[in-house]
C-alpha positions in Angstrom: 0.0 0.0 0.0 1.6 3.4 -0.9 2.1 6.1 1.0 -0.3 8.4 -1.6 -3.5 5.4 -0.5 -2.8 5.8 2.9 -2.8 9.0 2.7 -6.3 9.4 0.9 -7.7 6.8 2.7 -6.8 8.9 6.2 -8.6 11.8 4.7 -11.6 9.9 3.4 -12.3 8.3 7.0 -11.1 11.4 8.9 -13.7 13.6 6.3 -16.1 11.0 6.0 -17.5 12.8 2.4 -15.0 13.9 -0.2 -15.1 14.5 -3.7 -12.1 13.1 -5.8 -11.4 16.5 -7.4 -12.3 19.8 -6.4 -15.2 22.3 -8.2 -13.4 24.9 -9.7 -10.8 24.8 -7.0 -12.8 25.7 -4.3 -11.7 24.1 -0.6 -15.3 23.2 -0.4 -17.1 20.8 -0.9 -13.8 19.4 0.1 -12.0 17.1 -2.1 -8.7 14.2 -2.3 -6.7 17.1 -4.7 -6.6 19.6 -1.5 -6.5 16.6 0.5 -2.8 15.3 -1.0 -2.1 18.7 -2.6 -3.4 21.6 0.2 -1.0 24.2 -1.5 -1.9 23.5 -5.1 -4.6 24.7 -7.1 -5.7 21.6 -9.7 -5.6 22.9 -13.5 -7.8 20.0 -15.2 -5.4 19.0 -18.7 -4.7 16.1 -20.1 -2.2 17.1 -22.6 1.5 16.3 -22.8 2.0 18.7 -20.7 -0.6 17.8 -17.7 0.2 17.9 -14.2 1.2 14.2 -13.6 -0.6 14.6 -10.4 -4.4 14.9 -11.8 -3.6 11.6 -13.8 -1.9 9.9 -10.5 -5.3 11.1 -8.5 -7.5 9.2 -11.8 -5.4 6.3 -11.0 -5.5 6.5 -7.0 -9.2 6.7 -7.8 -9.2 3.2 -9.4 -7.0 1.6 -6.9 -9.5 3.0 -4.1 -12.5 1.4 -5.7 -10.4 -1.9 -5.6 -9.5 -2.0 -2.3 -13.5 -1.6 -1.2 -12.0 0.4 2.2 -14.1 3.3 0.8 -17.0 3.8 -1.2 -17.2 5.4 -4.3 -20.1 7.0 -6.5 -21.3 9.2 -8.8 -23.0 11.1 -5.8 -22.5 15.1 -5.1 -23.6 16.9 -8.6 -23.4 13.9 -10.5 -19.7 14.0 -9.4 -16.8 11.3 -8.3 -17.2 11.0 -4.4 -16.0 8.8 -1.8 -17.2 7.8 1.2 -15.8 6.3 4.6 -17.8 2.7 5.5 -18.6 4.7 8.4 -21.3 7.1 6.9 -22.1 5.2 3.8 -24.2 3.2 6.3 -26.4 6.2 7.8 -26.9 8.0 4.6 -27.8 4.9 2.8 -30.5 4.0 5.6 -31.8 7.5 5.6 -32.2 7.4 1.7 -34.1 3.7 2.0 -36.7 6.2 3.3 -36.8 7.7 -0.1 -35.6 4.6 -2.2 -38.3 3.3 -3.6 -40.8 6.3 -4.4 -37.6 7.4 -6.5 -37.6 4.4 -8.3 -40.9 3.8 -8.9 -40.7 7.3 -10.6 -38.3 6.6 -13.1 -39.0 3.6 -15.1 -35.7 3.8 -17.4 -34.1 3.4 -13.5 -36.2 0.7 -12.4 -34.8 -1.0 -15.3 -31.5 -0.5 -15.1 -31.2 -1.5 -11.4 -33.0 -4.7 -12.0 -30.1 -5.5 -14.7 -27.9 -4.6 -12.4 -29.1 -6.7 -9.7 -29.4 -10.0 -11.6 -25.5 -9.1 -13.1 -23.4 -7.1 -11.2 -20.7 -5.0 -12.0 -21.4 -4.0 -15.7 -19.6 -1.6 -17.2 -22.1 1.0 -19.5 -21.8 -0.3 -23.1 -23.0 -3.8 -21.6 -25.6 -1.4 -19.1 -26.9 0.1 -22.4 -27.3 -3.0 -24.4 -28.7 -5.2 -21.4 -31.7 -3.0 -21.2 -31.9 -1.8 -24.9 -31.2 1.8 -24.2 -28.6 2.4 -27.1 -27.9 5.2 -29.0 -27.9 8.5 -29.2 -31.6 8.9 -29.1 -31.5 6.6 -25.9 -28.7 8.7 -24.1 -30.9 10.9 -22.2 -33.1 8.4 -20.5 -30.0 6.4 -19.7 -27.7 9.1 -17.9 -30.9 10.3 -15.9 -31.8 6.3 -15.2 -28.3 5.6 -14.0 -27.7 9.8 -12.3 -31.0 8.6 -9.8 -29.1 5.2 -8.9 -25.6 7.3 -8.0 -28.1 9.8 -5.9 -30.0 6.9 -4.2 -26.9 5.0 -3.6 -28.2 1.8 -4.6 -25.1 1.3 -7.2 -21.2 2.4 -6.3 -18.2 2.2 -8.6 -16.2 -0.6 -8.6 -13.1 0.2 -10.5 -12.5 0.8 -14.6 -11.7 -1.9 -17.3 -10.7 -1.7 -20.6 -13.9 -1.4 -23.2 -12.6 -0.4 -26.5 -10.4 3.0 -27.0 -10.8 4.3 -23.0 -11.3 2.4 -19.8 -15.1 2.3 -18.5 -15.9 2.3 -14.9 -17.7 -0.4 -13.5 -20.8 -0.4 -12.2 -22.5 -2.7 -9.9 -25.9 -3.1 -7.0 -24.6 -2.0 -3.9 -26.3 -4.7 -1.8 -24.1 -7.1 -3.9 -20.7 -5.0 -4.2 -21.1 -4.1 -0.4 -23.7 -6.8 1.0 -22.8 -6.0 4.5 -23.2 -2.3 5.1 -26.3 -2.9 2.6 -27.4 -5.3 5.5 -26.5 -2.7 8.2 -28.1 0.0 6.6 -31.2 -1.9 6.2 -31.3 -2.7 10.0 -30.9 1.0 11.0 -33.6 2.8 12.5 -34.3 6.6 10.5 -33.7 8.1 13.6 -30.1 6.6 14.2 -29.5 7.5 10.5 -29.6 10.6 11.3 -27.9 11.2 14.6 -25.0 9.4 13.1 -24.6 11.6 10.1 -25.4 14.6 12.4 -22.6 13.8 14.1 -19.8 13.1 10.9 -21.0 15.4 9.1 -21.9 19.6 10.2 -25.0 20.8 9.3 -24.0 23.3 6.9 -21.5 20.6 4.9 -22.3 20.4 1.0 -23.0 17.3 1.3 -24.9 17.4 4.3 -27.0 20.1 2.2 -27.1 18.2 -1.0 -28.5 14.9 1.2 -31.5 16.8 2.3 -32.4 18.2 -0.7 -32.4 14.6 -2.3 -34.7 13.6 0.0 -37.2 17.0 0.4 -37.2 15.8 -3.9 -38.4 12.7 -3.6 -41.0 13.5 -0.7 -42.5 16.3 -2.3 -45.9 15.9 -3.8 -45.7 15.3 -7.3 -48.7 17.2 -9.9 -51.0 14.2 -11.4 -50.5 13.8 -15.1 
């Protein structure tokens, strides 16, 4: 284990939320970059002349997913985010509160989780295929199918494999990928849920903000059709 994953993984569990890199180099929502590199500010290119660091921090990304110490998703803003074991569990039992209203709202999502929890991982070329949402014409209902499964948590990232000219990052059902938090989760009581991540997480946190407003969405009355 290198010094760099030790490293990250300190500042995951110490953090407990983190995105991988920053939002226009802002110190919050906090992220790995200002994590491993406080004094840096992250210019995003992927030239010749790139900062070696931003393609080490894509790789340390990967080798994260791997190691299952941490979670990783699609989560904040539809962005790379990890998340200590610790409060994966309360925030995935506070948004089993939500879960299946979401779902039940979205059929392209429905469909796509129950692929994904008869084969697990899948990368998205076989995602697509699987549930016959290719194509360009298809490509909107896909990314908003799978963008409610990052924000509902019911999928995480399980590391990138080669599918044709770049690598793909897997996907699979989290109550397969991590069957034991899923289980712990699943046992919480709401109101533990939320003392826990009360107490990891302050109030005013991004992320803290972004999980209530996922949920005030899914509770909300929606107009009859």
């Amino acid at each position: 284990m290198s010094k760099r994953y030790q490293k990250a993984l300190a500042a995951i569990n110490e953090r407990h939320v983190q995105l991988v890199y920053p939002i226009q180099n802002a110190r919050e929502p906090r992220s790995l970059w200002h994590s491993l590199h406080p004094r840096s500010a992250m210019r995003w290119d992927w030239s010749e002349d790139a900062d070696q660091r931003v393609v080490d921090l894509w790789h340390l990304k990967d080798d994260l997913c791997l190691g299952r110490e941490v979670v990783y998703a699609k989560w904040f803003r539809g962005r790379a985010t990890f998340f200590s074991r610790a409060i994966f569990v309360p925030i995935l039992a506070l948004l089993g509160t939500t879960r299946a209203e979401a779902l039940r709202r979205n059929a392209n999502a429905s469909r796509l989780y129950a692929e994904l929890l008869d084969n697990s991982p899948q990368t998205p070329r076989r995602l697509r295929q699987a549930v016959d949402l290719v194509g360009s014409h298809n490509r909107g209902d896909y990314e908003r199918g799978v963008k409610l499964l990052w924000e509902q948590l019911v999928i995480v990232g399980t590391g990138e494999v080669d599918e044709g000219q770049f690598p793909a990052l897997a996907m699979g059902a989290t109550r397969h990928i991590l069957e034991d938090l899923w289980e712990e989760a699943a046992g919480m009581e709401p109101r533990d849920a939320e003392a826990r991540c009360q107490a990891l997480l302050p109030a005013a946190s991004p992320f803290s903000r972004f999980l209530d407003r996922l949920m005030r969405r899914v509770r909300s009355p929606q107009p009859s059709q």
